[in-house]
PDB file of N, CA, C and O in Angstrom:
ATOM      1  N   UNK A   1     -40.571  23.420-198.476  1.00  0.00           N
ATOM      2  CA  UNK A   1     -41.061  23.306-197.110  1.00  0.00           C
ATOM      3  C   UNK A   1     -42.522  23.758-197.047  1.00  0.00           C
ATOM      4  O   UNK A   1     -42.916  24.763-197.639  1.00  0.00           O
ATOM      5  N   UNK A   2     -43.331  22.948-196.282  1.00  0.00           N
ATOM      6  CA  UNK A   2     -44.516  22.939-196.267  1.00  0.00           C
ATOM      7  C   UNK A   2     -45.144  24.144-195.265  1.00  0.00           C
ATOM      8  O   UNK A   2     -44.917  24.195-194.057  1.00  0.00           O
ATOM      9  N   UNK A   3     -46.115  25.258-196.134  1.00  0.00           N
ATOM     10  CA  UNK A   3     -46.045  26.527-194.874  1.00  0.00           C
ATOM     11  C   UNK A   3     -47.281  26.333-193.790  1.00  0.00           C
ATOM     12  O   UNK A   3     -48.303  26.908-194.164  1.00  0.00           O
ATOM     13  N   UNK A   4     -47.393  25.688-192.608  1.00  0.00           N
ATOM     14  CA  UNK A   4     -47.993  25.495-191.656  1.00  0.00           C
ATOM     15  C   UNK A   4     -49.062  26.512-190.896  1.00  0.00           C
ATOM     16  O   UNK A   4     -49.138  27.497-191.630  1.00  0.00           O
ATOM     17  N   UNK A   5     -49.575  26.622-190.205  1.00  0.00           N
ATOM     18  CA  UNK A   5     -50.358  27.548-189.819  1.00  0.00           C
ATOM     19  C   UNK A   5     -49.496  28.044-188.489  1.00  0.00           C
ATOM     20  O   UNK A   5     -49.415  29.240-188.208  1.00  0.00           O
ATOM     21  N   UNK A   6     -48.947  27.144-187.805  1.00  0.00           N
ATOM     22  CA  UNK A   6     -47.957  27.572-186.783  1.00  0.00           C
ATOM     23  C   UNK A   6     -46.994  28.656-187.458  1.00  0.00           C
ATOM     24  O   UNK A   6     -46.902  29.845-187.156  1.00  0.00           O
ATOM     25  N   UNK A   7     -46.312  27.966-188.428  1.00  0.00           N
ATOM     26  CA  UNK A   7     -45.401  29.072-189.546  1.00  0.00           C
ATOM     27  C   UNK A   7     -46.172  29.947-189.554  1.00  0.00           C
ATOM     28  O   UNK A   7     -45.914  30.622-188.557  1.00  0.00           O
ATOM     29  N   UNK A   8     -47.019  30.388-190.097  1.00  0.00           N
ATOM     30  CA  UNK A   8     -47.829  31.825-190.998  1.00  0.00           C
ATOM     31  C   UNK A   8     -47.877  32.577-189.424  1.00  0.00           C
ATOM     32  O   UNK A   8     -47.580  33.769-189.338  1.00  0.00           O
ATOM     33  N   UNK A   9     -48.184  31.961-188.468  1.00  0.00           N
ATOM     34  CA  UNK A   9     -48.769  32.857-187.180  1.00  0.00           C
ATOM     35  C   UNK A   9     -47.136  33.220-186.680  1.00  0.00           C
ATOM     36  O   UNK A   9     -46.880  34.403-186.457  1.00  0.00           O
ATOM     37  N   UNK A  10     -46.229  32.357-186.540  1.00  0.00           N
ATOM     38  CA  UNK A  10     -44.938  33.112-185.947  1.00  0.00           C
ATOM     39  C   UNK A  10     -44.202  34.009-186.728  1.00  0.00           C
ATOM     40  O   UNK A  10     -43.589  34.924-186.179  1.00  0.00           O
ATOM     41  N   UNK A  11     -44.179  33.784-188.556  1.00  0.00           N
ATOM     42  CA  UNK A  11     -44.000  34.999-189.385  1.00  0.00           C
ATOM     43  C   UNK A  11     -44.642  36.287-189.438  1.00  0.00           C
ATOM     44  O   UNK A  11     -44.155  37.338-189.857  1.00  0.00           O
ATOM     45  N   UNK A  12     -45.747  36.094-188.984  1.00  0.00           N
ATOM     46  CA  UNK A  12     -46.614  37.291-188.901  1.00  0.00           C
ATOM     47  C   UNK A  12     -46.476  37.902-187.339  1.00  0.00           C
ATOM     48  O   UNK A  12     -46.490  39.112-187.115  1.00  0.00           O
ATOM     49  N   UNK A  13     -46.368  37.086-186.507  1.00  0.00           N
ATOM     50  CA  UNK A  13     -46.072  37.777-184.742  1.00  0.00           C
ATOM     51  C   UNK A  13     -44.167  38.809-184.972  1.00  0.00           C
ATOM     52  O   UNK A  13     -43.850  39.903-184.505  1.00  0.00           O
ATOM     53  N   UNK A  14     -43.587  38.137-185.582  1.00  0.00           N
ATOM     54  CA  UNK A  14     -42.237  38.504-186.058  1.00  0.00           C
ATOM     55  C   UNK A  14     -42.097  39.602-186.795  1.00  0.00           C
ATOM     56  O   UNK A  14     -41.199  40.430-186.641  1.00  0.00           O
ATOM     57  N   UNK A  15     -43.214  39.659-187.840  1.00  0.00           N
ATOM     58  CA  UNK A  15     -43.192  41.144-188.990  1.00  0.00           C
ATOM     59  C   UNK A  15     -43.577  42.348-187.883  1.00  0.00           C
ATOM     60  O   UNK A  15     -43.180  43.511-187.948  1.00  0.00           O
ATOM     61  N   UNK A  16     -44.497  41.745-186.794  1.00  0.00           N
ATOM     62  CA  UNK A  16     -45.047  42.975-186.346  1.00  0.00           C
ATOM     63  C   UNK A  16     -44.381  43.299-184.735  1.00  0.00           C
ATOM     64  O   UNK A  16     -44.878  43.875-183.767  1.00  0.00           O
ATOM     65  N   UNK A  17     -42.874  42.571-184.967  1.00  0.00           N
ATOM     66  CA  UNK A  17     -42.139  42.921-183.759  1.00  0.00           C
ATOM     67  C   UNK A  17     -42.901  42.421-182.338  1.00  0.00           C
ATOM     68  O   UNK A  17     -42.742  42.998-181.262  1.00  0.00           O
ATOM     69  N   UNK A  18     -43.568  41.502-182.495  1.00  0.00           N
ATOM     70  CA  UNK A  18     -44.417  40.810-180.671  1.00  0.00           C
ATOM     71  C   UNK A  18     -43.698  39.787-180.480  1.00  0.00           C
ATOM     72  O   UNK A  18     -43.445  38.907-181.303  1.00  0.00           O
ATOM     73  N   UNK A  19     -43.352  39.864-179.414  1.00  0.00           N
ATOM     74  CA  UNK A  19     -43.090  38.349-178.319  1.00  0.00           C
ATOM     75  C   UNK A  19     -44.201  37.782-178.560  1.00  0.00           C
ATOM     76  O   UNK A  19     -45.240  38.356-178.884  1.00  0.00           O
ATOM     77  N   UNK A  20     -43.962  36.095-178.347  1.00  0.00           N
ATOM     78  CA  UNK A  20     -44.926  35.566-178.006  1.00  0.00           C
ATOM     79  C   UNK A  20     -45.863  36.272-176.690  1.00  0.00           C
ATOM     80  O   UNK A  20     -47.080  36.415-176.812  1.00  0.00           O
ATOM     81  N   UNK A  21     -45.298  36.586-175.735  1.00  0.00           N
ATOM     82  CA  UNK A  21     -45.828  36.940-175.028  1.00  0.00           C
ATOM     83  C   UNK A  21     -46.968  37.909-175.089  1.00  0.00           C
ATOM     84  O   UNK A  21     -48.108  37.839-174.629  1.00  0.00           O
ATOM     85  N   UNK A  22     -46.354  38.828-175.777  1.00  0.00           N
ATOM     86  CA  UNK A  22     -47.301  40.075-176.202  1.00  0.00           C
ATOM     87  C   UNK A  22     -48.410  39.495-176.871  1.00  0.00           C
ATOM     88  O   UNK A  22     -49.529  39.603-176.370  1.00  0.00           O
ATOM     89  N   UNK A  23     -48.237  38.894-177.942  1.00  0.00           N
ATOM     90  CA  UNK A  23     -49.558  38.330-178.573  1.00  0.00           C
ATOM     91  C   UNK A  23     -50.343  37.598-177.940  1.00  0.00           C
ATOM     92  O   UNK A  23     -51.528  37.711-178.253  1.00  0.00           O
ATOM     93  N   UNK A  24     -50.045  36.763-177.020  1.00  0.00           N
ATOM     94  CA  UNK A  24     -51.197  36.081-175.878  1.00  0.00           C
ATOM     95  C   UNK A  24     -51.681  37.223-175.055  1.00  0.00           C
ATOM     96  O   UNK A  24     -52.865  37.070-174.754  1.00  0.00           O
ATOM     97  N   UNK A  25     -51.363  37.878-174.779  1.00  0.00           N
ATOM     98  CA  UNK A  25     -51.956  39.019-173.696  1.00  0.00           C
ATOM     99  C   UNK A  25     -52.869  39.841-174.601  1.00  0.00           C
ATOM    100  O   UNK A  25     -53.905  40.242-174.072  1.00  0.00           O
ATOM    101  N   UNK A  26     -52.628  40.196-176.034  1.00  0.00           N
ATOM    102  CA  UNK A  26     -53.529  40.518-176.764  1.00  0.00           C
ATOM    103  C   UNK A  26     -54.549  39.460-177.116  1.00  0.00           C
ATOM    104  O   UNK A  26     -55.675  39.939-177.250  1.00  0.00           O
ATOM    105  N   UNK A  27     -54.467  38.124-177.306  1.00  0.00           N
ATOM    106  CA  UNK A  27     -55.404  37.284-177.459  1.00  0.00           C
ATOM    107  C   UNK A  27     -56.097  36.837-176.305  1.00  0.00           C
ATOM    108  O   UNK A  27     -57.203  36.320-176.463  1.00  0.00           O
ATOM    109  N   UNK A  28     -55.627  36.955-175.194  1.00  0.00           N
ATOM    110  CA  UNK A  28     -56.303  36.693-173.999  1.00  0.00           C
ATOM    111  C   UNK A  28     -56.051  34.859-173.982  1.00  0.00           C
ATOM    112  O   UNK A  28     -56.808  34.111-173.364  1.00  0.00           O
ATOM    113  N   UNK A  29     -55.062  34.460-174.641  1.00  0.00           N
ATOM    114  CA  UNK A  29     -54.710  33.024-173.923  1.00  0.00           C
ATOM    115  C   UNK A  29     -53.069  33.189-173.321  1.00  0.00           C
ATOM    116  O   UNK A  29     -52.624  34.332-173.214  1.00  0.00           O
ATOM    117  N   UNK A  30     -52.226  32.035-172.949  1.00  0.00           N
ATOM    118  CA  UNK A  30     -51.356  32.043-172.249  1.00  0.00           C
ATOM    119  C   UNK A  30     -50.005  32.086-173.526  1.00  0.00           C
ATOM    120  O   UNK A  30     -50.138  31.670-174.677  1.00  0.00           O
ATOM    121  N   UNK A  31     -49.102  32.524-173.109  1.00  0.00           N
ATOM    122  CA  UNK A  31     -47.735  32.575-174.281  1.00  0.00           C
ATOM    123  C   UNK A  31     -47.574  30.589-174.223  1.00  0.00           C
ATOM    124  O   UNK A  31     -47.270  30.127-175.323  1.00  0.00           O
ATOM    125  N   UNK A  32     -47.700  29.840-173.419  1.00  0.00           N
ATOM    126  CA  UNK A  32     -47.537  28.318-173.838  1.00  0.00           C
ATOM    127  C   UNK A  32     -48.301  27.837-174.936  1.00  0.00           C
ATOM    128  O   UNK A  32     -48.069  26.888-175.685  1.00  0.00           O
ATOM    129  N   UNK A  33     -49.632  28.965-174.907  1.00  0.00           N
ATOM    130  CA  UNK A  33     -50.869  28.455-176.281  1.00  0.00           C
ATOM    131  C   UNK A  33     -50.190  28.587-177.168  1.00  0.00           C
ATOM    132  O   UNK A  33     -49.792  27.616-177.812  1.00  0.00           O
ATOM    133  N   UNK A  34     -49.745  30.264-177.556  1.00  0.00           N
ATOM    134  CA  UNK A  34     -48.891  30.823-178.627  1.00  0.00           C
ATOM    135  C   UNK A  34     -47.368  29.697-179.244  1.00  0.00           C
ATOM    136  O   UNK A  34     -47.014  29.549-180.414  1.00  0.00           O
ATOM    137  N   UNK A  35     -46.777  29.102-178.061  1.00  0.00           N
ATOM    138  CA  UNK A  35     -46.165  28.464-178.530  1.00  0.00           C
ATOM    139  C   UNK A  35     -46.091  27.119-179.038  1.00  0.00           C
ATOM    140  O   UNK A  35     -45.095  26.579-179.520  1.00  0.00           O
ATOM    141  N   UNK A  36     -47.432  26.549-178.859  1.00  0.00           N
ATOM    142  CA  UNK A  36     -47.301  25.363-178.997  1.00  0.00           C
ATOM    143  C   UNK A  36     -48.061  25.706-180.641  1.00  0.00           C
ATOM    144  O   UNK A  36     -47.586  25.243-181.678  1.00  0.00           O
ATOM    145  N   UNK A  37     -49.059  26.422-180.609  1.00  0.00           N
ATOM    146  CA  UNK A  37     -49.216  27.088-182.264  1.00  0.00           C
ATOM    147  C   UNK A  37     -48.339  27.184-182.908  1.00  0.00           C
ATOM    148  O   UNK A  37     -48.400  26.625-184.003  1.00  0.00           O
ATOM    149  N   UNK A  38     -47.071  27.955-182.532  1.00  0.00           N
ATOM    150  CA  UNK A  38     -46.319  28.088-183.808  1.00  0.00           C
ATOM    151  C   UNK A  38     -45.148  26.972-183.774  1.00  0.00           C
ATOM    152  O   UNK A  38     -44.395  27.012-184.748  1.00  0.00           O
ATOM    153  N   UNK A  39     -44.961  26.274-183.086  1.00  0.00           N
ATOM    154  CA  UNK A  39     -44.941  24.320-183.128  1.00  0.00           C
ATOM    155  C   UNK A  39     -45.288  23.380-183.959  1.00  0.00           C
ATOM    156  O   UNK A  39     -44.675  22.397-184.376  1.00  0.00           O
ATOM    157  N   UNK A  40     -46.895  24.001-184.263  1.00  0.00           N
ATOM    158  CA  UNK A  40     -47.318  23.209-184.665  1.00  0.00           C
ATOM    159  C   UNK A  40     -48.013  21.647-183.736  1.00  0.00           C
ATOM    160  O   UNK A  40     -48.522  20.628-184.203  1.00  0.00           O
ATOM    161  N   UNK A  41     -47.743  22.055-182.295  1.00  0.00           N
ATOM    162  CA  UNK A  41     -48.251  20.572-181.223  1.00  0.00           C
ATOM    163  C   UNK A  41     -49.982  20.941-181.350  1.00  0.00           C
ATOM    164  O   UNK A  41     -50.774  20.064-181.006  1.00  0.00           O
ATOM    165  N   UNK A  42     -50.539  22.378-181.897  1.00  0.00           N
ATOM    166  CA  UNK A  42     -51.922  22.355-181.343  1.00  0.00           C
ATOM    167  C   UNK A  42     -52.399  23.295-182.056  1.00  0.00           C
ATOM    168  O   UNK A  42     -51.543  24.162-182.232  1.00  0.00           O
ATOM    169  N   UNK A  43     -53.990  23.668-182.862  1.00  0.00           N
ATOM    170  CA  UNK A  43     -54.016  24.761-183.385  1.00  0.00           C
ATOM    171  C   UNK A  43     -54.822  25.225-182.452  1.00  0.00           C
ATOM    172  O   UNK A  43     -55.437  24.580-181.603  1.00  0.00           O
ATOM    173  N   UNK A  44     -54.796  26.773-182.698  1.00  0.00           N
ATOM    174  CA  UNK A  44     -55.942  27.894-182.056  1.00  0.00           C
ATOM    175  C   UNK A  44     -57.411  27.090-181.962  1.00  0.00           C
ATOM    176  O   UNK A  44     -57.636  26.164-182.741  1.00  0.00           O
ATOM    177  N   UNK A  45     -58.294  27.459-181.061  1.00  0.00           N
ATOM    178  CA  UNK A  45     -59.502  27.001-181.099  1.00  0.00           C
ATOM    179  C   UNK A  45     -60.275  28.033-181.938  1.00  0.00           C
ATOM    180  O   UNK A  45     -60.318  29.240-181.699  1.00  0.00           O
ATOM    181  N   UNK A  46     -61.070  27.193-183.267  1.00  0.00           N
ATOM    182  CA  UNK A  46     -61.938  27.661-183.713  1.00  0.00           C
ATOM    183  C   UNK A  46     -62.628  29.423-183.581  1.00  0.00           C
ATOM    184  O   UNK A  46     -62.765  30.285-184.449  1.00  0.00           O
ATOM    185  N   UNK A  47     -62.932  29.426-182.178  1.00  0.00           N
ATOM    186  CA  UNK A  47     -63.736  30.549-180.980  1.00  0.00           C
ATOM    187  C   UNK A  47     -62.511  31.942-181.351  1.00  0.00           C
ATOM    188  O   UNK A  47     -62.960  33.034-181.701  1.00  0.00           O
ATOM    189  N   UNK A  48     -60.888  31.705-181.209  1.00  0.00           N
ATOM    190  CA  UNK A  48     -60.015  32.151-181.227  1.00  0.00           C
ATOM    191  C   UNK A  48     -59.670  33.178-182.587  1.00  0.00           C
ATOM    192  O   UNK A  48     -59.147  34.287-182.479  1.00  0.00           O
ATOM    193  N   UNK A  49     -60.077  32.561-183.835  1.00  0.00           N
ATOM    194  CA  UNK A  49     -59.696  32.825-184.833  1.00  0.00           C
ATOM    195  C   UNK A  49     -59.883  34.592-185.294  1.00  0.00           C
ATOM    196  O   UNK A  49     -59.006  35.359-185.695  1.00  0.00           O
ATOM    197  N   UNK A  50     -61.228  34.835-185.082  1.00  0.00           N
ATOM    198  CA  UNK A  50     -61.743  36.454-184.764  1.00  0.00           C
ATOM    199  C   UNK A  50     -60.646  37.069-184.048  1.00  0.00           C
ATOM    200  O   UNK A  50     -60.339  38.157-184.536  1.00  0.00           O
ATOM    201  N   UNK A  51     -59.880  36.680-182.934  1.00  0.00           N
ATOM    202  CA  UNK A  51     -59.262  37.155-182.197  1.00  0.00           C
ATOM    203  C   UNK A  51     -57.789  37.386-182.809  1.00  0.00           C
ATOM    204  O   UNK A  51     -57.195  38.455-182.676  1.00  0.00           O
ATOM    205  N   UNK A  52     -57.341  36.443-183.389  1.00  0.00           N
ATOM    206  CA  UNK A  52     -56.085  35.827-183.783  1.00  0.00           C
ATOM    207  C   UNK A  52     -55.932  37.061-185.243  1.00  0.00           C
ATOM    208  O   UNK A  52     -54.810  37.399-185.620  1.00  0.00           O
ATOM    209  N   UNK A  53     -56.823  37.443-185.717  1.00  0.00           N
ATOM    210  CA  UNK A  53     -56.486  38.415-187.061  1.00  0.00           C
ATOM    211  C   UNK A  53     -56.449  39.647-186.286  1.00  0.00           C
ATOM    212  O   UNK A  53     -56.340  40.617-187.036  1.00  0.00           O
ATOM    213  N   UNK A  54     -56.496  39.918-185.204  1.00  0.00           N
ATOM    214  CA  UNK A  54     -56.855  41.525-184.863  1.00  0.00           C
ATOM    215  C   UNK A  54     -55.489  42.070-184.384  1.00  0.00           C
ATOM    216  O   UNK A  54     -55.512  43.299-184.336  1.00  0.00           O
ATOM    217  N   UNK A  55     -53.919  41.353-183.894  1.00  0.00           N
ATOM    218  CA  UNK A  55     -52.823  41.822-183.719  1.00  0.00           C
ATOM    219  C   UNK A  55     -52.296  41.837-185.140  1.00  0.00           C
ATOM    220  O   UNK A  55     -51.262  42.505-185.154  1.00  0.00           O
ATOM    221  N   UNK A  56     -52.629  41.315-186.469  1.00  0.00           N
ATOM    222  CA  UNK A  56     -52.317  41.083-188.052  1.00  0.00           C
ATOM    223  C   UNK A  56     -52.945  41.720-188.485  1.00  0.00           C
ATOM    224  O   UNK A  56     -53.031  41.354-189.657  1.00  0.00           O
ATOM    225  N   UNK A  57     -53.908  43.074-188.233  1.00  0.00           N
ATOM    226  CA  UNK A  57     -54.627  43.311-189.204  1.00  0.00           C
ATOM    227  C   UNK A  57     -53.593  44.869-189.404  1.00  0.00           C
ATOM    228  O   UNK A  57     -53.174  45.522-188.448  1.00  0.00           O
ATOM    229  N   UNK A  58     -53.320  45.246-191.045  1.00  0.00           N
ATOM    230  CA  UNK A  58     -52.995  46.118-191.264  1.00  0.00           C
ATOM    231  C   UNK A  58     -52.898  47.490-191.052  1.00  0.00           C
ATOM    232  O   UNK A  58     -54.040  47.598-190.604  1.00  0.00           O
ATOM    233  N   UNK A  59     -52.493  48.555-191.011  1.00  0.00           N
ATOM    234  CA  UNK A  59     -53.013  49.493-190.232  1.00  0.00           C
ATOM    235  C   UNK A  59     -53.077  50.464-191.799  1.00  0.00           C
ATOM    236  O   UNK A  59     -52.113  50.374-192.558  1.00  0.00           O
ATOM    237  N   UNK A  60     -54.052  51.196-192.105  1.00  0.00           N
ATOM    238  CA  UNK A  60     -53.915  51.912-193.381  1.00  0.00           C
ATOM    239  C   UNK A  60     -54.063  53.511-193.047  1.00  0.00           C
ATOM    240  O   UNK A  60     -54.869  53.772-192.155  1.00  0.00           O
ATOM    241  N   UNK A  61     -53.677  54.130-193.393  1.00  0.00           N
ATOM    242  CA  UNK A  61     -53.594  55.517-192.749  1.00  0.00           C
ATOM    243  C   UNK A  61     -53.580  56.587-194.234  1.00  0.00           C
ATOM    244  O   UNK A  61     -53.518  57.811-194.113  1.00  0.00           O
TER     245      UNK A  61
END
């Protein structure tokens, strides 16, 4: 199975325990964006992407 960018973004919203919901409110677009991303109907805009690593970024302590 072919791993999609919709895939990688809903495996990764999932590892870190977020609703869709939660992750749009952290990205500042709507949970319909989030879902149609991990769909696969639409990708993130370009502008987005900066935004889109900052609920994924590791926490190292």
């Amino acid at each position: 199975m072919e791993t999609t960018l919709g895939i990688r973004i809903a495996e990764q919203r999932r590892k870190r325990d977020l609703t869709q919901d939660q992750l749009a409110e952290k990205m500042g677009v709507s949970p319909q964006a989030v879902s149609k991303w991990e769909n696969d109907l639409c990708c993130p805009d370009i502008s987005l992407l900066p935004l889109s690593c900052r609920p994924f970024r590791y926490q190292y302590r």
